[in-house]
N, C-alpha and C positions, 0 to 999 in steps of 0.2 A: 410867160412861156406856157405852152401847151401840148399834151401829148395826147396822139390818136391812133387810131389803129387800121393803117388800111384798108377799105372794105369797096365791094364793086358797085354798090348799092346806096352809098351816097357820098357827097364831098365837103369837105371844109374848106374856107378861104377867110383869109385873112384880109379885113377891111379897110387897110390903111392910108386907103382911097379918100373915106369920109375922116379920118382925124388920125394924124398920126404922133404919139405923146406915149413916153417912158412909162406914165400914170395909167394908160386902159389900153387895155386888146377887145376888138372888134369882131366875134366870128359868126361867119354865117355860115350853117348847115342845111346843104339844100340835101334832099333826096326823091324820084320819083314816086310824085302820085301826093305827094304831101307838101304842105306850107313849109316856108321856108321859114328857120329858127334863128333868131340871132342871139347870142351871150354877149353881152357886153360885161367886162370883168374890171375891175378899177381899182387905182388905189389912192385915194384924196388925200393929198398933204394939207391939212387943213391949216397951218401957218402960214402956207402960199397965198392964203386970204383970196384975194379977187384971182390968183393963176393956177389958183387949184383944178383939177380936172373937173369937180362938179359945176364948177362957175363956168371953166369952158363947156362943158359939154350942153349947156345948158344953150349956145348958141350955133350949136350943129344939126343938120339934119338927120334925126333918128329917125329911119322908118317904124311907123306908126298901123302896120296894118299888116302885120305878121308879127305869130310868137315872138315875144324878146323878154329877155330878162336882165337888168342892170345889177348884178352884184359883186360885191368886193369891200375890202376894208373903206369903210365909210368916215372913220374917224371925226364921226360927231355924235351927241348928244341932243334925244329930244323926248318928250312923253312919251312919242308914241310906242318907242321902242326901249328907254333906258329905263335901268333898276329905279325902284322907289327913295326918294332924299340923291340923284345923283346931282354933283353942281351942272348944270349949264354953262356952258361956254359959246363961245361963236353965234349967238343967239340971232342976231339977223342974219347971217349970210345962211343957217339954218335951215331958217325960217322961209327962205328964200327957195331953196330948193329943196325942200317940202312941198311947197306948194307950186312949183313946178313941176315935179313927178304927179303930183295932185291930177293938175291941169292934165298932163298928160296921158292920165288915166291909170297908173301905177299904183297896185298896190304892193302892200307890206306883207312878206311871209313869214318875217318873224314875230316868234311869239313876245310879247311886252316882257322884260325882264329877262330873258333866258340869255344867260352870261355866253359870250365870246369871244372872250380874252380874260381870262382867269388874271387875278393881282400875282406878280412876281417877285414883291415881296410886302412886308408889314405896311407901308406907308400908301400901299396903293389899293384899289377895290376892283372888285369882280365889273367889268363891263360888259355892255351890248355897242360893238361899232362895226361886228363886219354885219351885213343885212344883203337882202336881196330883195327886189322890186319887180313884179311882172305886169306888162297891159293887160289890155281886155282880151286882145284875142290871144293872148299865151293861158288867161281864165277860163274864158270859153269852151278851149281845146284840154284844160287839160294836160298842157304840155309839158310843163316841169315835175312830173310823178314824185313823188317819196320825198319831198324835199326834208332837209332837218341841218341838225346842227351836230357835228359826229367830233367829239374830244379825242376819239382812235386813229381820226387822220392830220393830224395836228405836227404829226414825227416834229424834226425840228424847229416847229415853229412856235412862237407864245400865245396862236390863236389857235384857236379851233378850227377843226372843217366844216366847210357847206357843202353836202351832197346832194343829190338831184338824177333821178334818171328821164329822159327821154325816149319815151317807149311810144309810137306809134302805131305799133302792132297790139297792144293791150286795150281791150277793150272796157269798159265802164262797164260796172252792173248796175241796172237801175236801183235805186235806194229812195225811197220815197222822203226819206228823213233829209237825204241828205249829208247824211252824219252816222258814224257806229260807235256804239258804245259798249263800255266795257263793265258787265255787270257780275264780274268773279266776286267785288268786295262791296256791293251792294246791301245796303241795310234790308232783308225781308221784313222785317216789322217797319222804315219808314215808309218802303213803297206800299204794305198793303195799303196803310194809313192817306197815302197820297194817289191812290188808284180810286177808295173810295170817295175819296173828293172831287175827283174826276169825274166817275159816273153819277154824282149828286150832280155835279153841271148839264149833263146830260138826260138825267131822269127823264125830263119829258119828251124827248125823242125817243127813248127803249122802252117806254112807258107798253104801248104795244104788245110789248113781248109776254107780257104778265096778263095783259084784259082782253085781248082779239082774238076772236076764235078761230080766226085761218090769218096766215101771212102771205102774201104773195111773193113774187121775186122782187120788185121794187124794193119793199118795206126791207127784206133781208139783206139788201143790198148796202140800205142805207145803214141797218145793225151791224155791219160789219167797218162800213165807215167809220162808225160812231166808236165802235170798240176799239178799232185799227186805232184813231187817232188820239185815244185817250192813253192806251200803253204808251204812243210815242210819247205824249206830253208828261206821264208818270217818270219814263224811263230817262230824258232830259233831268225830272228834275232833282232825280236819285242815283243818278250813276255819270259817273265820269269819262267824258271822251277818250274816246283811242288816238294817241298820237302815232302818226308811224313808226318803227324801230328804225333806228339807224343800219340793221345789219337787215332789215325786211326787204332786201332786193332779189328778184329773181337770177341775176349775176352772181351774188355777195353770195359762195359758196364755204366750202369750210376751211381750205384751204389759205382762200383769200380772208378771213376773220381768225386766225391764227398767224399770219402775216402780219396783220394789224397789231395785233393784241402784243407779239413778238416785239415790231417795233414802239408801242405802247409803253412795256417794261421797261426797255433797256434808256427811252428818255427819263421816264424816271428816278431810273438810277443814276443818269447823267445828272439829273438834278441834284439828289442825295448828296452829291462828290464835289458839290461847287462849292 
């Protein structure tokens, strides 16, 4: 099931044109001026062996040249994505559509390890089975913003949430890195230490800077390269990635994070009372 919010500016439909099964919903969201989005959402019984969703799906027409994204309760096991020492199970039919998402150009947005389905009680372990999978042109584009894994929107359920915005409107800032990092808890004494070994690789391109009696623009241009690209390679190897917040959405007001948080307590305390 899914809930949207009427808007004049674009539509949803429901695809149950290309497959129609209890196990996944289909949606495309078109709007003008932009590619058209499809979610694919799923929930694999993976006892169903060969009539699981993902063995079907594997013989449907998914369009392949607009944003999509394939997520939902996966219920499997594999390196790429489960905790460390987890058993393996279902290992070829796995195996099997791994490497058909492979083929199809799909990557993995989950982080390896990060639990999404907390143990319910003593005999069981923290898992990774709900995941989400995007192609190339949902990579390209951009299209799945803020993606994460949010334990606030879980209310009733034993899993966790997958949030995701879709923002069209949001423009990219260029980032030469590629990456931002968060340097509050930064060791000053390992980066000096690794900054100077940086510019040791580089001495003899800034060499210049110390023996030439004039610099032109070229030569300064290239010192600022040389500089620029040694912080990034320091800053990489001293400080730690910015993951996104789950509540870092420009929607996700205070309101709605007090809502959450609201129904957040009161499952816990429904746990407490089992």
């Amino acid at each position: 099931m899914a809930y949207s919010r009427s808007r004049p500016d674009f539509s949803i439909t429901l695809r149950t044109d290309i497959i129609e099964d209890g196990d996944i919903q289909i949606l495309d969201i078109t709007q003008p001026g932009h590619l058209t989005t499809t979610i694919i959402n799923i929930y694999n019984d993976t006892p169903a062996k060969e009539n699981c969703i993902l063995q079907k799906i594997k013989n449907i027409n998914i369009p392949n040249d607009h944003p999509t994204i394939i997520t939902g309760d996966f219920n499997l096991h594999h390196d790429l994505w489960s905790r460390v020492n987890t058993t393996m199970s279902n290992v070829e039919m796995t195996e099997s559509i791994v490497d058909w998402l492979s083929e199809k150009g799909f990557l993995l947005l989950n982080e390896k390890g990060q639990t999404t389905h907390p143990a319910r009680h003593s005999d069981e372990r923290d898992s990774v089975i709900d995941l989400s999978f995007i192609n190339g042109p949902a990579s390209v584009n951009d299209t799945f913003k803020d993606w994460c894994i949010d334990p606030t929107l879980s209310h009733d359920s034993d899993h966790f949430g997958i949030k995701f915005t879709i923002d069209h409107g949001r423009k990219i800032i260029d980032n030469p890195c590629g990456l931002k990092y968060n340097i509050k808890n930064t060791n000053r004494d390992e980066w000096t230490k690794a900054f100077a070994e940086e510019l040791d690789k580089v001495q003899n391109i800034l060499e210049p800077l110390s023996t030439a009696e004039s610099l032109n623009p070229s030569l300064l241009d290239t010192f600022a390269d040389t500089f620029t690209m040694a912080l990034q390679q320091v800053t990489s190897r001293t400080s730690k990635l910015i993951k996104p917040s789950p509540q870092a959405k420009p929607w996700w007001d205070e309101e709605i994070k007090n809502a959450s948080a609201w129904v957040a307590e009161l499952r816990n305390e429904q746990k407490l009372t089992l």
